[in-house]
C-alpha positions as CSV (number, residue, x, y, z in Angstrom):
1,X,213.3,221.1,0.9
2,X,213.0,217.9,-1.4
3,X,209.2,217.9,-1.5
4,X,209.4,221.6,-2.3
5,X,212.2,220.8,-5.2
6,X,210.3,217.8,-7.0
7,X,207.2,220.6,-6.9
8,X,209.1,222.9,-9.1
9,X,210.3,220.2,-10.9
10,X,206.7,219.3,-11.7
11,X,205.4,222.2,-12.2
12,X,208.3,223.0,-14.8
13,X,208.0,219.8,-16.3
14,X,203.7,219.6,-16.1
15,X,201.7,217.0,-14.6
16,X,200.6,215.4,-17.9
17,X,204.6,214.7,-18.6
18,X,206.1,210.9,-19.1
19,X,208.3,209.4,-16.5
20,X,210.8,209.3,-19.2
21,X,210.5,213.1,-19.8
22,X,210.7,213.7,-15.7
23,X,214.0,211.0,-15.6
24,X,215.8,213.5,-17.6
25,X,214.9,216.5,-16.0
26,X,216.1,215.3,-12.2
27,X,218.7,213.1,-13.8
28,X,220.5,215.6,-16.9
29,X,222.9,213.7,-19.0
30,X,225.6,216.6,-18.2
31,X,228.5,213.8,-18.3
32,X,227.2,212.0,-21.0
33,X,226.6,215.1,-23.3
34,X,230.0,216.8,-22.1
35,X,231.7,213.3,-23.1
36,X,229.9,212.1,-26.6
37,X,228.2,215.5,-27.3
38,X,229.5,215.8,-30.9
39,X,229.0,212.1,-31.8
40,X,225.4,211.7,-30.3
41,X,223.0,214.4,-30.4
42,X,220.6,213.2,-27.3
43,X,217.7,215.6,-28.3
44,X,217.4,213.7,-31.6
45,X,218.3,209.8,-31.4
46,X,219.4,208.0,-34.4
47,X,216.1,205.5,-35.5
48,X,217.5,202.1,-34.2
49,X,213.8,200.7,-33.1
50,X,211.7,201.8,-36.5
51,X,214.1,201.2,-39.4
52,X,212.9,200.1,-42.4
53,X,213.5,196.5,-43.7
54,X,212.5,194.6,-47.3
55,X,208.9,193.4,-47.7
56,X,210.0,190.1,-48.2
57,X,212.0,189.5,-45.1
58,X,210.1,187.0,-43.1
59,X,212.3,186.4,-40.4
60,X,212.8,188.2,-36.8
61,X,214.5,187.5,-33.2
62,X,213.8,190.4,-31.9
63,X,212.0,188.4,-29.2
64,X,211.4,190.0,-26.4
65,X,213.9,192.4,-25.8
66,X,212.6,194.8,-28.8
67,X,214.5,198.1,-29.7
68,X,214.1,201.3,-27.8
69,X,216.3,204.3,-29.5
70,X,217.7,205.4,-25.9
71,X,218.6,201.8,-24.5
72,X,220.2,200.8,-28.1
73,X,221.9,204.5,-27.6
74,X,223.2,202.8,-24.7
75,X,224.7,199.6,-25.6
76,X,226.0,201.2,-28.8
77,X,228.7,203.1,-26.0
78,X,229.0,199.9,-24.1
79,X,229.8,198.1,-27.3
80,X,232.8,200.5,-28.3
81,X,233.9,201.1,-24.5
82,X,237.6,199.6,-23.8
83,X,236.4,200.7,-20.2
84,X,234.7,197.0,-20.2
85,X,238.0,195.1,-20.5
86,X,240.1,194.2,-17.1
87,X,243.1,196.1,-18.7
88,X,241.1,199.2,-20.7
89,X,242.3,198.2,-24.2
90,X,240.1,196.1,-25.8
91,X,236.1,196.7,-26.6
92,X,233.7,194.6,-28.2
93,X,234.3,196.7,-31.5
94,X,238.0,195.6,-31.6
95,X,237.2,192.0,-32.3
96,X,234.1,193.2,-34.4
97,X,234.5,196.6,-36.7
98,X,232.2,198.1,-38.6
99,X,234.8,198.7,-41.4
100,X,235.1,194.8,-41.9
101,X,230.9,194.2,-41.7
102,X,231.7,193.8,-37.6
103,X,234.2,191.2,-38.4
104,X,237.7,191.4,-37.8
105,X,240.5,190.5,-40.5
106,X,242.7,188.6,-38.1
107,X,242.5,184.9,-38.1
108,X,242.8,185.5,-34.1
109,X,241.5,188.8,-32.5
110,X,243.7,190.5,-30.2
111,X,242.6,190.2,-26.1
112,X,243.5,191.5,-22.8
113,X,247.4,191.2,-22.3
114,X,247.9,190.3,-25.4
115,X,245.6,187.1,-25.4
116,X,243.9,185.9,-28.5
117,X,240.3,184.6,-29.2
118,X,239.8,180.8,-29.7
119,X,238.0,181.1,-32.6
120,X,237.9,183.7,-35.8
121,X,236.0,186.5,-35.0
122,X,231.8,186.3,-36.0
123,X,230.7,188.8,-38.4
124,X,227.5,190.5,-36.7
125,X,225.6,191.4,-39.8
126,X,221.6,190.8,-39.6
127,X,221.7,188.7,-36.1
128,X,218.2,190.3,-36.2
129,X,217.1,188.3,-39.0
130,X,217.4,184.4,-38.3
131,X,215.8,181.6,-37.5
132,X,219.0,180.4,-35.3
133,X,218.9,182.6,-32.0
134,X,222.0,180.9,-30.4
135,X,225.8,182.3,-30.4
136,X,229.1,181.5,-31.1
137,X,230.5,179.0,-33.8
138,X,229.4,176.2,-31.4
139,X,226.4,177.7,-30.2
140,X,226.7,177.5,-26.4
141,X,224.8,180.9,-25.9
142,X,221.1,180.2,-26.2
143,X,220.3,184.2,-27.2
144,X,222.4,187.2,-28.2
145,X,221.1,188.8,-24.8
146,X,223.4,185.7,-23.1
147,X,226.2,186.4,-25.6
148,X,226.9,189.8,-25.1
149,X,228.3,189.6,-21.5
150,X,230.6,185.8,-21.8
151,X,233.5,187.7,-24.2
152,X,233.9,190.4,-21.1
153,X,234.5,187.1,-18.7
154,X,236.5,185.2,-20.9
155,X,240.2,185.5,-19.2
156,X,241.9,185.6,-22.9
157,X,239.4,188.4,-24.2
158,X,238.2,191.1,-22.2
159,X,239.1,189.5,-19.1
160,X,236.7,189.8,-16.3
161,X,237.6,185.6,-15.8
162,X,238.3,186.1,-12.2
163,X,241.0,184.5,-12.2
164,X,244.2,184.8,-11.8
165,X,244.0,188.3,-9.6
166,X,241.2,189.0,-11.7
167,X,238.0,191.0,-11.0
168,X,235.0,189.1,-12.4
169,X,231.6,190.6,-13.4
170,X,230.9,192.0,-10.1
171,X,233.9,194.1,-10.1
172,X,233.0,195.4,-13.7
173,X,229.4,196.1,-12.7
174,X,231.2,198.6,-10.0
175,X,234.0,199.9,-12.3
176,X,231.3,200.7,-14.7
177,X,228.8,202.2,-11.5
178,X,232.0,204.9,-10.6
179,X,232.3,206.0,-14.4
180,X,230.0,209.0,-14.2
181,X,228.4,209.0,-17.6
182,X,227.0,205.1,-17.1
183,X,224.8,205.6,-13.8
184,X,223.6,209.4,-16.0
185,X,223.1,207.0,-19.4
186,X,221.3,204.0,-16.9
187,X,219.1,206.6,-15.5
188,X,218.0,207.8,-19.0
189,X,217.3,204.2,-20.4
190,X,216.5,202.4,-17.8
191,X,214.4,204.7,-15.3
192,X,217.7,204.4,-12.6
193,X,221.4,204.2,-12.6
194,X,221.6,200.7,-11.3
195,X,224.6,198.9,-13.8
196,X,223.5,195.5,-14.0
197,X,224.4,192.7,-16.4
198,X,221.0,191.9,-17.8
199,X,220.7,195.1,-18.7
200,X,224.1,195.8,-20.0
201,X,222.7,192.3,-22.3
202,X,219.9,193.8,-23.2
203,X,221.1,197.4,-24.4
204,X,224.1,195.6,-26.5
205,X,221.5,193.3,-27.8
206,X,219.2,196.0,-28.9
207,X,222.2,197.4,-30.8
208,X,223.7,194.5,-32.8
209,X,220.5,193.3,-33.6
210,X,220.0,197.3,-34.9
211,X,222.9,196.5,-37.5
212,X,220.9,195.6,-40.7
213,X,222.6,195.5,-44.6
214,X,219.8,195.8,-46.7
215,X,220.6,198.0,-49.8
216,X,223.0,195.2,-51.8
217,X,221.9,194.9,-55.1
218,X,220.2,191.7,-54.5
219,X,217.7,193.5,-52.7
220,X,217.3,195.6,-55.6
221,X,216.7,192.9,-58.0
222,X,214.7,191.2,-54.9
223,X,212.0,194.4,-54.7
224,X,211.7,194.0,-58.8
225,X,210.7,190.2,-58.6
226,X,208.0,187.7,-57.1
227,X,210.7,185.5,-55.6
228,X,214.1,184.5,-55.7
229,X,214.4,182.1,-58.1
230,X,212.9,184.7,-60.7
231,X,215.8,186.3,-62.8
232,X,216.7,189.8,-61.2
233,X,216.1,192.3,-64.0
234,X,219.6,194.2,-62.7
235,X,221.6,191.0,-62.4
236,X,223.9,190.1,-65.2
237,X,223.5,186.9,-66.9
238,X,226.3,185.8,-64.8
239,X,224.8,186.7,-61.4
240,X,221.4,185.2,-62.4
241,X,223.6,182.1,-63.2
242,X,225.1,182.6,-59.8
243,X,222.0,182.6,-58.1
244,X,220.5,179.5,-59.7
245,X,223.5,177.4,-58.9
246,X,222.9,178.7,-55.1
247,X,219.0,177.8,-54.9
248,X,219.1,174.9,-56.7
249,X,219.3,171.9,-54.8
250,X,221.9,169.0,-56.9
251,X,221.0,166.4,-58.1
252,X,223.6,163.2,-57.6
253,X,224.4,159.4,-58.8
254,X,225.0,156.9,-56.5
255,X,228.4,157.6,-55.8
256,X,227.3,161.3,-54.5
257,X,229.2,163.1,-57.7
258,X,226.5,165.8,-58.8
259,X,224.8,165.0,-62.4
260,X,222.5,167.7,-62.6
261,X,221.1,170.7,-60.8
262,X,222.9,173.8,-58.7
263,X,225.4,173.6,-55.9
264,X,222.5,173.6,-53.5
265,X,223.9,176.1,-50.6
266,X,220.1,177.5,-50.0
267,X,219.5,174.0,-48.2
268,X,221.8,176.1,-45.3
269,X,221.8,179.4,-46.0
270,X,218.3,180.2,-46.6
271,X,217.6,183.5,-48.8
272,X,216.7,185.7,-48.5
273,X,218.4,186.6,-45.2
274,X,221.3,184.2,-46.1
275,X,221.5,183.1,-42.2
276,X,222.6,179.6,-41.5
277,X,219.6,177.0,-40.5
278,X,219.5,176.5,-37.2
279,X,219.9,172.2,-38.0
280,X,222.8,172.6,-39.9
281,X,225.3,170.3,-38.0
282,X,229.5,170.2,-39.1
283,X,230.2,171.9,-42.1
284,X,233.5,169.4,-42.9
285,X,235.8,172.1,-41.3
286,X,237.1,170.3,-38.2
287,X,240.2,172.1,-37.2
288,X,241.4,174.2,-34.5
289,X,243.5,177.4,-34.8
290,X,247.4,176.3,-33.8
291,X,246.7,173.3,-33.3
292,X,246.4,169.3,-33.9
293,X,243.5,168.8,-32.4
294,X,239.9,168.8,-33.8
295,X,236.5,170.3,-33.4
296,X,233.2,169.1,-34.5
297,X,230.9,171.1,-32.4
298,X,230.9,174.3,-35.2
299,X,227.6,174.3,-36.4
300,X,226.9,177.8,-36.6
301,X,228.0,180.7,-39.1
302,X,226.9,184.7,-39.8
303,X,225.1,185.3,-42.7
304,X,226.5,185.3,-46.2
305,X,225.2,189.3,-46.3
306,X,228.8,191.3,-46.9
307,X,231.1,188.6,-47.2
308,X,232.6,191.4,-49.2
309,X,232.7,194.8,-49.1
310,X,231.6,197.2,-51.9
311,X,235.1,197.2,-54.0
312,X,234.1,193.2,-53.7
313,X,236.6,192.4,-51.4
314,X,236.3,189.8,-48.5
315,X,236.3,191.4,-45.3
316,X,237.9,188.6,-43.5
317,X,239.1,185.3,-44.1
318,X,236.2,182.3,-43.6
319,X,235.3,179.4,-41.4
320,X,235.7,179.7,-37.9
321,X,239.3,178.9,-38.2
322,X,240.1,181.8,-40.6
323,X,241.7,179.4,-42.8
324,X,239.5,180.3,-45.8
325,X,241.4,183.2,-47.7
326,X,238.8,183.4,-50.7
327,X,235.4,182.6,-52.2
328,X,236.8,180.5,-54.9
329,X,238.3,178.6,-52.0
330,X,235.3,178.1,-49.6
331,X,233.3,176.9,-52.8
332,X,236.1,174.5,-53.4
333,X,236.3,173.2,-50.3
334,X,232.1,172.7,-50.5
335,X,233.2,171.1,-54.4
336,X,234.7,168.0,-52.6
337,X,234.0,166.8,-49.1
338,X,236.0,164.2,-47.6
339,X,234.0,162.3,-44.9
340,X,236.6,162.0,-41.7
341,X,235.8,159.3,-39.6
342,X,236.5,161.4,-36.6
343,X,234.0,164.2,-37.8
344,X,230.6,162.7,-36.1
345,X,228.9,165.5,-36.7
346,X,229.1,165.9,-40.5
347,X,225.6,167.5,-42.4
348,X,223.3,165.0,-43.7
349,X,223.2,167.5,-46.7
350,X,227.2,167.2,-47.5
351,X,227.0,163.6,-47.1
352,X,224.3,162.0,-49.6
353,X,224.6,158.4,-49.9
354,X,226.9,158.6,-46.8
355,X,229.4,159.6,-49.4
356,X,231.2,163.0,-48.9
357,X,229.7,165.6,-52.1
358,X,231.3,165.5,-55.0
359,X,229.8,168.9,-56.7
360,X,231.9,169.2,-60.0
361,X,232.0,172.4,-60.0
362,X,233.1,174.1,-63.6
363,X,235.4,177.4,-63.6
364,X,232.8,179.0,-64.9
365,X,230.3,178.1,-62.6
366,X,232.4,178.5,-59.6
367,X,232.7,182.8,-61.0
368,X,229.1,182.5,-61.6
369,X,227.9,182.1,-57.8
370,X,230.7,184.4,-57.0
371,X,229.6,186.9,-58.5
372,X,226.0,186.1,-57.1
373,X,227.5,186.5,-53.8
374,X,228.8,190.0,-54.2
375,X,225.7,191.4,-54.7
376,X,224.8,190.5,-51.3
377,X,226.8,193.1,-49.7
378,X,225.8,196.9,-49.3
379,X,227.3,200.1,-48.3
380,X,225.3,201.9,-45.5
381,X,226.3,199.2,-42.8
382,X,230.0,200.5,-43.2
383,X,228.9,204.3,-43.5
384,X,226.2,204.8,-40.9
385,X,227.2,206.9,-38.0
386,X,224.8,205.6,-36.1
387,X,226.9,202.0,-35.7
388,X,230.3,204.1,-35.2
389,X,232.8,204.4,-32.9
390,X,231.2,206.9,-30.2
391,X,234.5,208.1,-28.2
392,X,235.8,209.3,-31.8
393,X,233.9,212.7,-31.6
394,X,233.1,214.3,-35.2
């Protein structure tokens, strides 16, 4: 009788069909369509894998987990399932929303029974486009693939920790197997419904790394010109003043106060993808949230794409303390470094002379790069269904 069904099955399907093609014939997504049916359309996939991206982006991590539509498909619902949290209230999305440039405006985002995250939530924007591949503020995850999966076993976030009574990942794995929709949705991606965590990794991978901002109006005046440091002919005089002081590397005295030149951030945050270099070591930010201790390990940050969103607003407050509440305040605290003796782990580049920077920064110029730094923030990223919530059907 099975012989004689996967012969009908063929000879509906044809012999010159894909395996892909066949999967979803002997493996229909009934479940799957019946449960995100008006947010996904399955016959026509969103374009995660082919989207289009500035001539003059010359970075890419992609690696070698590159984006297929269906498995991105996938991780987008594992991304905004509360299903992957020990207590089925918290997702990936909560601590990273696509209203706040997959940030989150608490200084601590919420957990599992009422824990709290360490650390102020990451924004997620362009993790595609780096030269730094690790994760976290301290980078202790070598890839994003490795990242995706240690939130779900942290006991204060999603808590899969096993401990305390606790399942661990083995007992999500099988939560996740008895859903019906995941071993459908596995089958379709994968070729099988086995759940596994490296591919669970792999499909939320694909799908942050889908999440590109690339229609700010620095990439307008970027198109127009032969580089950056060329004046953008849609940049006000102030945002081309802006964008000088970034590039521009100071110049200092012996006493590290700046004499000449720009403020110098491009020496970290390289344009034009803004992402943080991957030998930037302490930024002078040392604290830890609630308490007296300290922390030097932060050597990592997002990239400075939507700091704000497009009313010019910051999405979340900075650092990886949340302690920053504005961009005149980050360039403040970047004005006038004070060299800690406890902070072993200061940048070179904040310390010239082994004296912390003294950038004398004017009023003026301080709303100059400001206003530079607005214009790296776009709109799609926050309107694109394609990144949205899949459980709220349209």
């Amino acid at each position: 009788m099975r012989i004689r069904l996967i012969f009908l099955v063929l000879t509906v399907v044809g012999c010159t069909q894909t395996t892909d093609q066949l999967a979803d014939v002997l493996e229909p997504l009934i479940v799957a369509k019946s449960t995100f049916g008006s947010s996904i359309d399955f016959n026509a996939l969103p374009n995660y894998a082919n989207q289009s991206k500035p001539a003059y982006l010359i970075k890419d991590n992609v690696g070698g987990n590159g984006i297929i539509d269906k498995q991105a498909t996938l991780g987008r619902i594992l991304f905004y399932d509360k299903n992957l949290s020990f207590d089925n209230n918290i997702s990936c999305a909560s601590c990273h929303r696509q209203a706040f440039a997959f940030g989150d405006t608490a200084i601590q985002s919420l957990g599992v029974s009422n824990g709290k995250t360490v650390r102020h939530s990451m924004r997620l924007i362009n993790a595609r486009f780096a030269n730094e591949r690790k994760f976290f503020w301290d980078e202790r995850a070598n890839s994003l693939e490795a990242q995706t999966t240690i939130p779900i076993q942290d006991h204060l976030e999603m808590g899969f920790s096993g401990q305390s009574g606790r399942g661990n990942m083995t007992t999500l794995l099988a939560k996740l197997q008895a859903i019906p929709y995941y071993p459908e949705l596995f089958t379709w991606a994968y070729g099988d419904n086995r759940v596994t965590e490296t591919r669970m990794q792999s499909a939320l991978a694909q799908f942050i790394r889908s999440i590109q901002s690339f229609d700010a109006k620095y990439d307008v005046g970027r198109a127009q010109t032969p580089n950056d440091q060329a004046p953008f002919p849609n940049f006000t005089a102030i945002e081309n003043q802006g964008k000088a002081l970034f590039l521009t590397p100071p110049v200092f005295n012996a006493n590290s106060e700046r004499i000449g030149g720009g403020f110098g951030c491009q020496g970290c945050h390289q344009a034009p993808e803004f992402d943080i270099d991957p030998n930037s070591r302490n930024n002078g930010i040392i604290g830890v949230i609630g308490g007296s201790s300290f922390d030097v390990n932060v050597t990592r940050a997002p990239s400075l794409r939507d700091l704000t969103n497009p009313s010019g607003e910051l999405n979340s407050t900075l650092m990886h303390t949340g302690a920053i509440r504005g961009l005149n305040a980050m360039l403040g605290h970047y004005n006038d470094i004070n060299v800690l003796a406890r902070n072993t782990n200061l940048d070179p580049r904040l310390r010239p002379n082994n004296i912390g920077q003294k950038l004398r920064m004017t009023a003026s110029e301080i709303t100059a790069v400001v206003q530079f730094l607005r214009t790296l923030s776009g709109k799609n990223v926050y309107e694109d269904k394609k990144w949205s919530d899949p459980f709220v059907l349209n």
